[in-house]
C-alpha positions as CSV (number, residue, x, y, z in Angstrom):
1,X,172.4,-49.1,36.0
2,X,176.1,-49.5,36.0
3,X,178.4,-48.1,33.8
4,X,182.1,-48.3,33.0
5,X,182.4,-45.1,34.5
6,X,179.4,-44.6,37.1
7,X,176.2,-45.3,38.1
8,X,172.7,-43.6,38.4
9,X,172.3,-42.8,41.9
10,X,176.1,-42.1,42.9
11,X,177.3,-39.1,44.7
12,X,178.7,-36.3,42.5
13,X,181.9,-37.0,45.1
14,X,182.0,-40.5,43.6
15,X,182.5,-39.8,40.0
16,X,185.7,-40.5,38.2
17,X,187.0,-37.0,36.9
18,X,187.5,-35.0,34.8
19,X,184.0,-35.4,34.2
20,X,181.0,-33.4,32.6
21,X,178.0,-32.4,35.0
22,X,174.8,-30.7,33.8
23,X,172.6,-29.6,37.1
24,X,169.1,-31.1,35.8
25,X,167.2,-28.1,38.0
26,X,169.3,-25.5,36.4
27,X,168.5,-26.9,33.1
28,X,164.8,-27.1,33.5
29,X,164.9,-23.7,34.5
30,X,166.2,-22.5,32.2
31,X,163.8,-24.2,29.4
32,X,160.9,-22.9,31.2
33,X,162.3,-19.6,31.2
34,X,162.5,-19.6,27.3
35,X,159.5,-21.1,26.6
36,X,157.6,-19.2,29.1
37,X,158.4,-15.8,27.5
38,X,157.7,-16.8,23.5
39,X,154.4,-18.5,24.9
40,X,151.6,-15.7,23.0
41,X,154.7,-13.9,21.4
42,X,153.9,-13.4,17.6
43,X,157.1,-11.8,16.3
44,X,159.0,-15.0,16.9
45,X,159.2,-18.8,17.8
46,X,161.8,-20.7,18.6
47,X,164.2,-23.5,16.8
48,X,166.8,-24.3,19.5
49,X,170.2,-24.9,18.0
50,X,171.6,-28.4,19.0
51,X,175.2,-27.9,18.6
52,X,176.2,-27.0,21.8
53,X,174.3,-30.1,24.0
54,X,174.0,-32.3,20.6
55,X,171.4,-34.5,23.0
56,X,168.2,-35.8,21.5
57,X,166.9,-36.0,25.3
58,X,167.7,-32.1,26.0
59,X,166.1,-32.0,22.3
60,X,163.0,-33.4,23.6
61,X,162.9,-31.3,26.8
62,X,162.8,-28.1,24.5
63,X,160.7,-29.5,22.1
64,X,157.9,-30.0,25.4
65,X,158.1,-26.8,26.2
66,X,157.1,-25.4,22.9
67,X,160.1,-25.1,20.4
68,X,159.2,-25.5,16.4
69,X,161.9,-27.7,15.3
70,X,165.5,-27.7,16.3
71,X,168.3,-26.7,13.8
72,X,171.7,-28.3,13.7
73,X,175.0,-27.6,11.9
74,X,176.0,-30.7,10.4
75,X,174.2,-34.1,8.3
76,X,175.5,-36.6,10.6
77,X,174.0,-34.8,13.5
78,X,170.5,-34.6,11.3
79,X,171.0,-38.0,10.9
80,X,171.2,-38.8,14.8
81,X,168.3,-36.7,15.5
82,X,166.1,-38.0,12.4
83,X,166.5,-41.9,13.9
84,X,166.0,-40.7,17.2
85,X,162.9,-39.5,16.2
86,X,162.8,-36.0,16.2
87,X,161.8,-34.6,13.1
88,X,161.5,-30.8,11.7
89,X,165.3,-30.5,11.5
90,X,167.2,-27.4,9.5
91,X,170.4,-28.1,8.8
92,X,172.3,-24.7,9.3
93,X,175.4,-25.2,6.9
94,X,175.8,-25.9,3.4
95,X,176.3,-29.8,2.4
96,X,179.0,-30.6,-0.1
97,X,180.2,-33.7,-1.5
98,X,178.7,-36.7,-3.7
99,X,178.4,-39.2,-0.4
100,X,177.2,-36.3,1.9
101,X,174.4,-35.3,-0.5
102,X,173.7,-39.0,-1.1
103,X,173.1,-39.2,2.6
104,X,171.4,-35.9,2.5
105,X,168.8,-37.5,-0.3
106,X,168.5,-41.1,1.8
107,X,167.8,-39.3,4.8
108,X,165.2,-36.7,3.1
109,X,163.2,-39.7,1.9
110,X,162.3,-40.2,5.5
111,X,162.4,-37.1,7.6
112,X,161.2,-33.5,7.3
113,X,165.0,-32.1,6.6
114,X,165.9,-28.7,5.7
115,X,169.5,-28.0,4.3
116,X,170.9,-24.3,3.9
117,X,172.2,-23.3,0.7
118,X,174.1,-20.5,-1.3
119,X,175.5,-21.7,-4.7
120,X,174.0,-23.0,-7.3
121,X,176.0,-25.2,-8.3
122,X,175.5,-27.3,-5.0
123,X,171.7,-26.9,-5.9
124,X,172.4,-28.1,-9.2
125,X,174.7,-31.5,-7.8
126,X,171.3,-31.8,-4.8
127,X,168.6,-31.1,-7.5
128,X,170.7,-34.4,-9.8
129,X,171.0,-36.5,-6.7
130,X,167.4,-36.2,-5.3
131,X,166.2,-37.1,-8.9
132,X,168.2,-40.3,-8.6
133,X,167.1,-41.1,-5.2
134,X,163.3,-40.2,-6.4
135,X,163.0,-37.9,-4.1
136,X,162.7,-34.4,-3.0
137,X,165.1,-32.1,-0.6
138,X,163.8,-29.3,0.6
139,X,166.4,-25.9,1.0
140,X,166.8,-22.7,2.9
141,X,168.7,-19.6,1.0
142,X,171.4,-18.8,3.3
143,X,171.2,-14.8,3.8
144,X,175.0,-13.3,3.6
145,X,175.3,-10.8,6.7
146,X,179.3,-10.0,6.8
147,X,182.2,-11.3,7.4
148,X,183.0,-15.2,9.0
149,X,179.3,-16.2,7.4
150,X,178.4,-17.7,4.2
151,X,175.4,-17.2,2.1
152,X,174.3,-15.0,-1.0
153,X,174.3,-10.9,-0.9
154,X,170.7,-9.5,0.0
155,X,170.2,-7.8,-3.5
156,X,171.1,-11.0,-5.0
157,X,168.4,-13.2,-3.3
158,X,165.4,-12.4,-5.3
159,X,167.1,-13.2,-8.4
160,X,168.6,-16.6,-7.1
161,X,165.5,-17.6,-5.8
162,X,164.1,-17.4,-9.3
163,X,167.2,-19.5,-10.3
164,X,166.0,-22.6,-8.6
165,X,162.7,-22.8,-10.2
166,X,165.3,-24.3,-13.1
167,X,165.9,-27.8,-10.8
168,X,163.4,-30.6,-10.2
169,X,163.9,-32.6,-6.8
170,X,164.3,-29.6,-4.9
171,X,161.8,-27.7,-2.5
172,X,162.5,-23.7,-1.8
173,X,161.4,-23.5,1.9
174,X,162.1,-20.1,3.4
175,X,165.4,-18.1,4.0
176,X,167.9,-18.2,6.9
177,X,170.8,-16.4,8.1
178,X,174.0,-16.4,10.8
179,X,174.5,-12.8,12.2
180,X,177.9,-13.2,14.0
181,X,178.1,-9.3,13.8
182,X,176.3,-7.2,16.8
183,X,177.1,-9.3,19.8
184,X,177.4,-6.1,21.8
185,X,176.9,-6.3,25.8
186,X,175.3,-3.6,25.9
187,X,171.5,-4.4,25.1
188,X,169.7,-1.7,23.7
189,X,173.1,-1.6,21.1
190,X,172.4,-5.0,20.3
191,X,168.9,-4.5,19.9
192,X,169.5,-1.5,17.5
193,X,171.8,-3.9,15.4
194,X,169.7,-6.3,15.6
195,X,166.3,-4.8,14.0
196,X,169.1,-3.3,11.1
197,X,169.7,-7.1,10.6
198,X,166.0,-7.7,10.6
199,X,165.0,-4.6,8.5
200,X,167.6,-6.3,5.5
201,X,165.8,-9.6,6.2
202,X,162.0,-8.4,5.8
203,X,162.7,-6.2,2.9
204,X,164.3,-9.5,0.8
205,X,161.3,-11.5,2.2
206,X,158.9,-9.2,0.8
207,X,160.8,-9.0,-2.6
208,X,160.6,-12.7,-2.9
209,X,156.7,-12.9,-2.0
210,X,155.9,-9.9,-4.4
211,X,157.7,-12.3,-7.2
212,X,155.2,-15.0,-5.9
213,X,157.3,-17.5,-4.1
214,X,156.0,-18.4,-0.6
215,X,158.7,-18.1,2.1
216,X,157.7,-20.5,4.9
217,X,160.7,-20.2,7.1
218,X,162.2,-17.3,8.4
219,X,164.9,-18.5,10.9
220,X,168.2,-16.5,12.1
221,X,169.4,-15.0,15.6
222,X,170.6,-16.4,18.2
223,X,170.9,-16.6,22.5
224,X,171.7,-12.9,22.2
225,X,168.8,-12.4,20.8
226,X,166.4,-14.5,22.8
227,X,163.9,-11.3,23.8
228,X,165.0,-9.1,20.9
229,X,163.8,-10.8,18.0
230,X,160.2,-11.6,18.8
231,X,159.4,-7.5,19.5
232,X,160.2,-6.9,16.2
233,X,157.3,-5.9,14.3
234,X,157.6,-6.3,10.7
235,X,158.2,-10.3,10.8
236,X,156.2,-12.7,12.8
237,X,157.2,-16.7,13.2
238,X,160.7,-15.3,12.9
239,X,162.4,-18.6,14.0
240,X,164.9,-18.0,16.6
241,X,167.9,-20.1,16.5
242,X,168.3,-20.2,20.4
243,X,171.4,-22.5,21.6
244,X,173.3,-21.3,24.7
245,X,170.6,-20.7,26.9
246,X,170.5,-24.0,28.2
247,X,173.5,-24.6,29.0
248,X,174.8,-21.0,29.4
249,X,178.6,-20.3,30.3
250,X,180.5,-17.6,32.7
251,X,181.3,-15.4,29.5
252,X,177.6,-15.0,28.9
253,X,176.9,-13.5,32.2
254,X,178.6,-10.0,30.6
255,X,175.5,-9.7,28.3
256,X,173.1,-7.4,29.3
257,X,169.4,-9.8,29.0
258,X,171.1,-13.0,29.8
259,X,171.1,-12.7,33.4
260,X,168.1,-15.0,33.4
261,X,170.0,-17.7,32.1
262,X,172.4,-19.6,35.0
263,X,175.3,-21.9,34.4
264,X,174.0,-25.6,34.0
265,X,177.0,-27.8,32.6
266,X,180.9,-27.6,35.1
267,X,183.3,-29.0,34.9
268,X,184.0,-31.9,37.4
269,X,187.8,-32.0,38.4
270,X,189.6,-33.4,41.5
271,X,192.9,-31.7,43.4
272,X,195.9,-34.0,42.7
273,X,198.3,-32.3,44.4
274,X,199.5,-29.3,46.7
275,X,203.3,-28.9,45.5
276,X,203.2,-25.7,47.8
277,X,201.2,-24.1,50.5
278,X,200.3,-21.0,47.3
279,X,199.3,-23.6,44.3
280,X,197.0,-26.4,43.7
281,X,196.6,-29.0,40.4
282,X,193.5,-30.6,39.1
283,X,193.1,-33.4,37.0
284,X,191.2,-31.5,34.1
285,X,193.0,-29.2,31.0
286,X,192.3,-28.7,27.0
287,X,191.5,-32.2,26.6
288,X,188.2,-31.9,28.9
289,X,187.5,-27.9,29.3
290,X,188.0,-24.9,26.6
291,X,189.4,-22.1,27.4
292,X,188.1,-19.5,24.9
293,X,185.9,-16.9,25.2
294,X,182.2,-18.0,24.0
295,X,181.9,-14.9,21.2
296,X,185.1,-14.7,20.2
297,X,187.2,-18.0,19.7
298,X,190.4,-15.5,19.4
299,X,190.2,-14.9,22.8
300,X,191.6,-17.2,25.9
301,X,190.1,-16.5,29.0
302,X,190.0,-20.0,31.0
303,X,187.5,-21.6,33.2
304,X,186.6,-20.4,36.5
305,X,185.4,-22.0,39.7
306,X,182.3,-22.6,40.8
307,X,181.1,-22.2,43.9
308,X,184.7,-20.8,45.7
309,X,186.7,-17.5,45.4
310,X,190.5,-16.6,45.5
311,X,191.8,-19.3,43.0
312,X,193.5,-17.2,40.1
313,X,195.9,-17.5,37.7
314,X,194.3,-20.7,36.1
315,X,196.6,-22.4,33.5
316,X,195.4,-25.3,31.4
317,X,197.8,-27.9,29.7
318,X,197.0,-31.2,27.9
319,X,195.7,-32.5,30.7
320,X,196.4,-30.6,33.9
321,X,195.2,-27.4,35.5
322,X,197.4,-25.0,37.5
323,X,195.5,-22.5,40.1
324,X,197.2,-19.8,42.9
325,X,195.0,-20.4,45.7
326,X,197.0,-18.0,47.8
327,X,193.4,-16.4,49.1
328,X,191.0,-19.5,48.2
329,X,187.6,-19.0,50.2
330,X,187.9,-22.8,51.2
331,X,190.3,-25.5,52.3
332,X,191.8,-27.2,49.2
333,X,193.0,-30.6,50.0
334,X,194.4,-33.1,47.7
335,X,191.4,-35.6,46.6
336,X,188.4,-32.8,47.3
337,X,186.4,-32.6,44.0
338,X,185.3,-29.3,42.6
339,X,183.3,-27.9,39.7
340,X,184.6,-25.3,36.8
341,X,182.1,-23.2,34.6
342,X,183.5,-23.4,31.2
343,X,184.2,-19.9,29.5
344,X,182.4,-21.8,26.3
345,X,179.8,-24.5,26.9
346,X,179.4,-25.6,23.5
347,X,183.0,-26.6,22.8
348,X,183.6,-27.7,25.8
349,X,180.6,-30.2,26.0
350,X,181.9,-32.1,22.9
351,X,185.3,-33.4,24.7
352,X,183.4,-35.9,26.2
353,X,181.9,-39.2,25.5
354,X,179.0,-38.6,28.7
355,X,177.0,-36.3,31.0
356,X,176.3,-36.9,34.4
357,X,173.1,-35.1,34.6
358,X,173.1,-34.4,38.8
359,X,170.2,-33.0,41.4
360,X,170.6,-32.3,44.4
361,X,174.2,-34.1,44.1
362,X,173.1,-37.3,43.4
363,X,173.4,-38.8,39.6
364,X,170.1,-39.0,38.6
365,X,171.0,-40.1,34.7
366,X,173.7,-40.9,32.4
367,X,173.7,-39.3,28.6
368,X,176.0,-41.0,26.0
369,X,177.1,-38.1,23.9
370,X,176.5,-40.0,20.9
371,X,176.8,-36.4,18.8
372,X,180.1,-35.6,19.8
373,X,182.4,-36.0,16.4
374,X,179.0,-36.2,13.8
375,X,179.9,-33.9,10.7
């Protein structure tokens, strides 16, 4: 089918750049390597986080292979997954204002939704709007684990959790946490951290049940965490909030335990120009490829190229890249098309209104990104 920009069964030479590719073989493979390893696991499932890909049909693909649910950040991303059919959403972020948690009630009416929470006073404005919309919204505590996180302070759980039993219209479903701490490289470090985080997590769990409250969902990690979490022993159904997997990014490959993960989603970019023999130009910068580091946004590292050696130095503007290609591997001739791997997959993916999902170099479909701007 045409598009405005391409059509299914073009050449990946043919595509209008800058452009954003996902390698469909790479992708599948690295579903099936998820889903093969939880399949019989007890510590853990998996809820793959959508805000990387934001796709209902990568949602699908996952949700094949065995995940329970997906979780997203955001309402209007709930909301695009909800009418697309996909149901068993947790929303991993608080919801605040009086039209959000309108929406938040409307869409709760019809689709098994989840929303984070941490204040009662935001329980108290959901609990008043779900009454209004005759309805019922079910929430996840958020679990406070340091610094850049929200959420309420582990000895303070047990005793907020009895606070909701004060609202109608609301529906305690289970606890939930971000752990941005313990990214470490090293694997057996971040394993250590990890089961610390884990320890604090069944300890409030069991507090809560030994109160009587049933905690149904018990949902946290991430990638980095993808074969950590389920050998835990303490917890089981522990819901792991995979998201980078699929996609996966060249900063990733520095983590010990995520070798088996390979880069699906480049960059597509064209050579405009060869000012001199010792520098190139593409036609790709910040408006269509980040440039920081996936676990730590502070840091700018740049894209690299796929699939050649030698090019260095590589500068992004508005909407130009810069590369020495004093020792390039191959010729680099104004009009040749090449593919970056984006140091961060997930920001990088939402600079674009389309995929161009590619096998064996032939476009074999065309994905709106119709979750690119949803808050």
């Amino acid at each position: 089918m045409n598009t405005a920009l391409g059509f299914v069964g073009m050449s990946r030479e043919e595509i209008e750049t800058p452009a954003l590719l996902i390698d469909l073989d790479i992708l599948d493979k690295n579903i099936k390597t998820l889903a093969d390893y939880y399949r019989g696991k007890k510590g853990a499932i998996f809820r793959p986080h959508q805000k990387g890909h934001r796709l209902p049909a990568i949602a699908r693909k996952q949700l094949k292979a065995g995940a329970y649910g997906v979780c997203v950040t955001s309402l209007g991303l709930a909301e695009l997954y909800a009418h697309s059919g996909i149901d068993n959403i947790l929303i991993t972020s608080e919801v605040y204002g009086r039209n959000k948690i309108a929406r938040l009630c409307g869409l709760s009416k019809s689709a098994d939704i989840t929303v984070g929470v941490d204040n009662i006073e935001n329980v108290r404005q959901i609990s008043k709007a779900a009454l209004d919309f005759h309805t019922k919204v079910n929430i996840a505590v958020e679990l406070y684990l340091g610094s850049t996180s929200c959420g309420v302070e582990l000895e303070k759980v047990k005793s907020f959790v009895k606070e909701l039993d004060g609202f109608n219209g609301i529906n305690f479903r289970g606890l939930w946490w971000h752990d941005a701490n313990g990214m470490y490289p090293n694997f057996e470090e971040r394993k250590k951290a990890h089961f610390q985080v884990l320890d604090g997590v069944a300890s409030v769990k069991a507090d809560i049940e030994d109160a009587g409250y049933e905690v149904e969902i018990v949902s946290g990690g991430h990638t980095l965490t993808w074969n950590i979490t389920p050998e835990y022993s303490r917890l089981t159904n522990v819901e792991v909030q995979v998201g980078n997997y699929v996609f996966s990014d060249w900063c990733s490959s520095f983590y010990e335990g995520l070798e088996a993960f390979d880069c699906a989603l480049t960059v597509l970019t064209r050579c405009i120009s060869r000012p001199i023999p010792s520098e190139a130009m593409f036609d790709l910068g910040l408006n269509s490829c980040s440039n920081e580091h996936t676990n730590d946004y502070r840091k700018v590292v740049g894209p690299r190229f796929k699939d050649i050696e030698g090019l260095e130095d590589i500068t992004l503007r508005e909407e130009l890249a810069y590369a020495s290609c004093r020792n390039a591997s191959r010729a680099i001739r104004p009009g040749d098309v090449f593919e970056l791997i984006p140091p961060h997959a997930d920001t990088t993916a939402k600079l674009h209104d389309k995929y161009y999902g590619v096998r064996d170099g032939i476009v074999e479909v065309i994905w709106p990104n119709y979750g690119r701007g949803l808050f």
